[in-house]
Backbone bond lengths (Angstrom), bond angles and torsions (degrees), N, CA, C in turn:
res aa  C-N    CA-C-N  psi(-1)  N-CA   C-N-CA  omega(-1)  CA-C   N-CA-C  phi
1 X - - - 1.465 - - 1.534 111.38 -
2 X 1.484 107.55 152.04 1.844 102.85 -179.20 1.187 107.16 -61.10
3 X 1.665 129.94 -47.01 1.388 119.68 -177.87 1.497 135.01 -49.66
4 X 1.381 92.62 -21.27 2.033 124.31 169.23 1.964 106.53 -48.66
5 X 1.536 80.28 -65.30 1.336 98.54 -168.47 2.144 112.08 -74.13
6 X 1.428 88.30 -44.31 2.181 95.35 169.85 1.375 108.98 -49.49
7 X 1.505 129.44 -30.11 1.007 125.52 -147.08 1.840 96.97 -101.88
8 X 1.473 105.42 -28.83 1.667 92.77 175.27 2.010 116.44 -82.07
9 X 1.152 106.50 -2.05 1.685 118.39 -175.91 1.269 122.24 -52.77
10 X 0.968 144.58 70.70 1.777 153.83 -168.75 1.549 102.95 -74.54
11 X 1.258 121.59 141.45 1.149 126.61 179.33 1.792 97.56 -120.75
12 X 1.112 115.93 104.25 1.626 141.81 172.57 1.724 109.72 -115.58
13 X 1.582 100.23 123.67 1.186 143.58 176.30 1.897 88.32 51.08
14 X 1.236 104.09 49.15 1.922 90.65 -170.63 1.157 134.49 50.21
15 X 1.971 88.91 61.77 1.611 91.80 -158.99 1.866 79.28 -159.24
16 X 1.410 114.56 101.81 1.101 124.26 165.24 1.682 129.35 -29.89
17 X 0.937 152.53 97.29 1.914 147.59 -133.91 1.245 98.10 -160.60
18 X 1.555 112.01 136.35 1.254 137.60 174.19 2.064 104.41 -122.78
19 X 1.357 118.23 89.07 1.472 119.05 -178.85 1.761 101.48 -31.19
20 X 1.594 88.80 160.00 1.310 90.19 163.42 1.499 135.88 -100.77
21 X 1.451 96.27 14.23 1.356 101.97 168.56 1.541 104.52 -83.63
22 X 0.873 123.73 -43.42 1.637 139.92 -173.66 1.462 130.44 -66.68
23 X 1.445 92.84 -33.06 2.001 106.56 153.56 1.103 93.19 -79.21
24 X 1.219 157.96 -64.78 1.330 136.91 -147.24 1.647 107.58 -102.50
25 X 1.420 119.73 23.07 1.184 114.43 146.92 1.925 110.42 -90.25
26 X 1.659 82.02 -43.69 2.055 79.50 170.72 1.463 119.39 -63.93
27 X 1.193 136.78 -4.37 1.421 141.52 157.30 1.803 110.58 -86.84
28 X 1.057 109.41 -3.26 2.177 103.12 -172.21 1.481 95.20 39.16
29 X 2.135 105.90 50.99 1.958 89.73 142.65 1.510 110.30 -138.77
30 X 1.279 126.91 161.18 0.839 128.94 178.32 1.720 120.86 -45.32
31 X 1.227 129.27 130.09 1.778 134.53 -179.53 1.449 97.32 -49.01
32 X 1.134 123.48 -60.12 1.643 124.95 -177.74 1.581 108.55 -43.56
33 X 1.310 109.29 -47.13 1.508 105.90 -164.74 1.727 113.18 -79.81
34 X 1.337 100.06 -47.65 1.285 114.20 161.30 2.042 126.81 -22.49
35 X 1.852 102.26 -49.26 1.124 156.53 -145.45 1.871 85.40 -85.57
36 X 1.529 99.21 -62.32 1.243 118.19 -160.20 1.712 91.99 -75.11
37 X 1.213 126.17 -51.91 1.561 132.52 -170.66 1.614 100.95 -38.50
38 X 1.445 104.57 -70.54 1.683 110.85 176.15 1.169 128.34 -43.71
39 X 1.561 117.18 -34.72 1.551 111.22 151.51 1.336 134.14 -63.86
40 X 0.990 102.94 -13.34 1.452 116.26 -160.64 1.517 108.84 -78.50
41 X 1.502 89.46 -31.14 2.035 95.76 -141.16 2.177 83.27 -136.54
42 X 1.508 116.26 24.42 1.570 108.39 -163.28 1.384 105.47 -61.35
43 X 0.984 130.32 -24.40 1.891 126.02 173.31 1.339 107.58 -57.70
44 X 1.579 133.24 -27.87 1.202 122.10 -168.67 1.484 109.74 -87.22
45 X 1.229 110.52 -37.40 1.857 119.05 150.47 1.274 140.41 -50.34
46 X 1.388 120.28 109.30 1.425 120.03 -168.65 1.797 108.05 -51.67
47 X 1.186 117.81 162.46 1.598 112.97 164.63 1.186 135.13 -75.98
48 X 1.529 118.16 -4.84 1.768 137.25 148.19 1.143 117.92 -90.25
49 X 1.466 124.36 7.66 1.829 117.62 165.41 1.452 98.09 -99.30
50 X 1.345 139.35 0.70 1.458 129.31 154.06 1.585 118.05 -115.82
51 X 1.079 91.03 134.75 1.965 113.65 -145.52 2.234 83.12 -126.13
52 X 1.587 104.75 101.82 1.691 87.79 151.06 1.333 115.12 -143.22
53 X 1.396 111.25 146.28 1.277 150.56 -130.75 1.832 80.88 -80.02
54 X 1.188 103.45 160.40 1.744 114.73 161.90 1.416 96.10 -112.22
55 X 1.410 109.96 133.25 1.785 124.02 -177.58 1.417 93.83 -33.53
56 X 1.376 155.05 -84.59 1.371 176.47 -46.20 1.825 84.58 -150.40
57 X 1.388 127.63 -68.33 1.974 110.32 156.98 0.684 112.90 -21.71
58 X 1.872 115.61 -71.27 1.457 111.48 -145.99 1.378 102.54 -75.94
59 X 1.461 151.07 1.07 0.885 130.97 -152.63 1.921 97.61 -110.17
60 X 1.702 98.91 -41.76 1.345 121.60 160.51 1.711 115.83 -37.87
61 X 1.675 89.57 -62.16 1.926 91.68 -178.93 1.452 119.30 -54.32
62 X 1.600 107.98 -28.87 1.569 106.22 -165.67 1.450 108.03 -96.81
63 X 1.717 114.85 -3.08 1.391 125.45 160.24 1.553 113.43 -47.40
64 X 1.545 89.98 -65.39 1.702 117.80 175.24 1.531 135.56 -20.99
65 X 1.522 90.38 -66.86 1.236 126.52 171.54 1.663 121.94 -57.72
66 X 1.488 100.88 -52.99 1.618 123.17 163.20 1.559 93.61 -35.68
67 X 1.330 113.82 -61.27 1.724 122.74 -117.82 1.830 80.43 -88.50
68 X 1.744 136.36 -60.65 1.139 119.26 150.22 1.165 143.97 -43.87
69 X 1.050 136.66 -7.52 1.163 164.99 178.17 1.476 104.04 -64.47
70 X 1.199 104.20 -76.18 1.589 124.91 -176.15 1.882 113.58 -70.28
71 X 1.412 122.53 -32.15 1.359 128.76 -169.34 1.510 94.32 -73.31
């Protein structure tokens, strides 16, 4: 359902983002493999469908997440 998919959409540095754990939960594949596909095949991927985080996000996002998580 769209609300499935609206609901994983992160907006980073003003930049619309779907994690990659979270596309590849909406596909039923593993993040690693998923991970591995995009290397695999990176010419077939535009250079704005890969989005990576500076440690200092990820550390922020998983603050976030914690912090709803728990309320």
């Amino acid at each position: 359902p769209v609300e499935l998919i609206q609901s994983r959409i992160l907006v980073i540095r003003g930049v619309r983002v779907i994690l990659d754990s979270d596309l590849a939960t909406l596909y039923h594949a593993p993040t690693k493999r998923l991970n591995e596909a995009v290397k695999r095949n990176v010419d077939r991927f535009p250079e704005d469908f890969r989005f990576q985080l500076a440690p200092q996000e990820v550390a922020d996002l998983k603050s976030q997440i914690a912090t709803s998580s728990s309320a």
